[in-house]
C-alpha positions as CSV (number, residue, x, y, z in Angstrom):
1,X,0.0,0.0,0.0
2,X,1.3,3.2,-0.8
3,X,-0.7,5.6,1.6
4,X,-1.3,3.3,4.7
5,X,-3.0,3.9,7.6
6,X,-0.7,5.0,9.9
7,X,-3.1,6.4,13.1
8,X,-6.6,6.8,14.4
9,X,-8.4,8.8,16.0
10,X,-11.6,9.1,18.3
11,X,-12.9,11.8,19.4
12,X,-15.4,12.4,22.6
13,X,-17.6,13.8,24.7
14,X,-15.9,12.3,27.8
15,X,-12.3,11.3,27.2
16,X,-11.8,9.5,30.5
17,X,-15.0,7.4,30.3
18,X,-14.4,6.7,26.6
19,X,-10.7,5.9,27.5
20,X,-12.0,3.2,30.4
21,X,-14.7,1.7,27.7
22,X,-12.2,1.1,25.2
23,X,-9.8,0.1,27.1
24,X,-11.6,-2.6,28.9
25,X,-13.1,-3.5,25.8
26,X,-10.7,-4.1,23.5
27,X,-7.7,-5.0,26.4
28,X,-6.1,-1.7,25.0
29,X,-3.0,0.4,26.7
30,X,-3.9,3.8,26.8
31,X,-1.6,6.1,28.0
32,X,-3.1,9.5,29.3
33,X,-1.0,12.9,28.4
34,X,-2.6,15.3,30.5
35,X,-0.7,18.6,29.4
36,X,-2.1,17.7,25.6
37,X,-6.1,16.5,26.6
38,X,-5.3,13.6,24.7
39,X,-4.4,9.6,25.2
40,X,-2.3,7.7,23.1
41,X,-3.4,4.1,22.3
42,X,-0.9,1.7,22.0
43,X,-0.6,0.0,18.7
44,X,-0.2,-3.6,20.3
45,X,1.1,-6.5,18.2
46,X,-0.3,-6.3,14.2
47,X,-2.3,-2.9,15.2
48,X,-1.6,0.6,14.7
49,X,-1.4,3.3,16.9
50,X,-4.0,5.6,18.0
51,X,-5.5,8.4,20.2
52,X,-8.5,9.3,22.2
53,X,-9.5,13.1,22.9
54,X,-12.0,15.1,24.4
55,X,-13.2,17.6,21.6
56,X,-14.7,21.3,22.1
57,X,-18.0,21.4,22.9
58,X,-19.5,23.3,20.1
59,X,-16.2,22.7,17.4
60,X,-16.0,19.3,17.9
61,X,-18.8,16.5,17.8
62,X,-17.7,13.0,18.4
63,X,-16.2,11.0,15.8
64,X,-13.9,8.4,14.6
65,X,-11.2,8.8,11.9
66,X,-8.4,7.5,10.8
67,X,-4.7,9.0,9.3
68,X,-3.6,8.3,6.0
69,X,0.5,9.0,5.5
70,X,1.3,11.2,2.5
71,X,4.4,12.8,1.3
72,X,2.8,15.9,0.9
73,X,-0.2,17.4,2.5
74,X,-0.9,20.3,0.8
75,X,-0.7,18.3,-3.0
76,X,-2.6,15.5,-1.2
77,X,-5.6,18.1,0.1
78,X,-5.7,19.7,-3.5
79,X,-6.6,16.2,-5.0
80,X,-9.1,16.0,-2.9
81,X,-10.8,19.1,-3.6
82,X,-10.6,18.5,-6.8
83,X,-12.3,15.7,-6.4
84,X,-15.0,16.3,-4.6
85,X,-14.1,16.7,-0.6
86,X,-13.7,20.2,1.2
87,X,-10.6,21.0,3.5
88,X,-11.5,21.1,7.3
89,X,-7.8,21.8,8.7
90,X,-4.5,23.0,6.4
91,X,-1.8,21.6,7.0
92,X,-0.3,22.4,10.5
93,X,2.4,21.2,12.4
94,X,2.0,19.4,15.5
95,X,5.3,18.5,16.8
96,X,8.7,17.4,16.0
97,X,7.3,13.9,14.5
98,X,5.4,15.5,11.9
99,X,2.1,17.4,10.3
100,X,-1.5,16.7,10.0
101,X,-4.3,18.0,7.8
102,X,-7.8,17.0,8.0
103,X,-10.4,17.0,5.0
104,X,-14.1,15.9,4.4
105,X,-14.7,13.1,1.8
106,X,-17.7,13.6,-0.7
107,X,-19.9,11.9,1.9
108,X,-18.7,13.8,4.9
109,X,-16.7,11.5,6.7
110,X,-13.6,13.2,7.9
111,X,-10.4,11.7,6.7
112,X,-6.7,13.3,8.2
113,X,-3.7,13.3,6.7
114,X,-0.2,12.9,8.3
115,X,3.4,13.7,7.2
116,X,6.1,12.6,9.0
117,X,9.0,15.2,9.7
């Protein structure tokens, strides 16, 4: 696979009781960050890695999505324009691992994009 899915991501109403239900569920490691509102998910053998957040109120409605790795973001969200899907965040950096950008598909489900640094 040329893109693979390289992350995913779900976001909540109430991270700490989502991160208990998933973790129980599934058996999953979930490592809270406090200083960033977000938990990282361990990948665990043949998975890949993830994270679980609390999103804004109004902003942010619960959702799942997944991360797709591209060499470039900005190329990558112009294809999907052009094809159909609208840009929900540009390309921003997030730390020294890399960039994200975020777009909805023709359907509305919202796909992100990462690039490693």
């Amino acid at each position: 696979m040329s893109n693979p899915v390289v992350h995913f991501e779900i976001a909540t109403k109430d991270s700490a009781k989502s991160c208990e239900f998933y973790g129980k569920l599934f058996s999953w490691n979930i490592r809270v960050m406090d200083t960033m509102n977000y938990s990282l998910v361990e990948e665990g053998e043949g998975g890949i890695p993830g994270g679980i957040f609390q999103g804004e109120k109004d902003e942010c409605p619960p959702y799942v999505t997944i991360y797709v790795k591209v060499d470039d973001l900005q190329k990558c969200l112009d294809r999907a324009i052009e094809l159909g899907g609208i840009q929900v965040v540009p390309p921003t950096h997030i730390s020294e691992s890399g960039s994200f950008a975020m777009f909805k598909d023709p359907d509305g489900n919202v796909i992100g994009l990462w690039k490693e640094a």
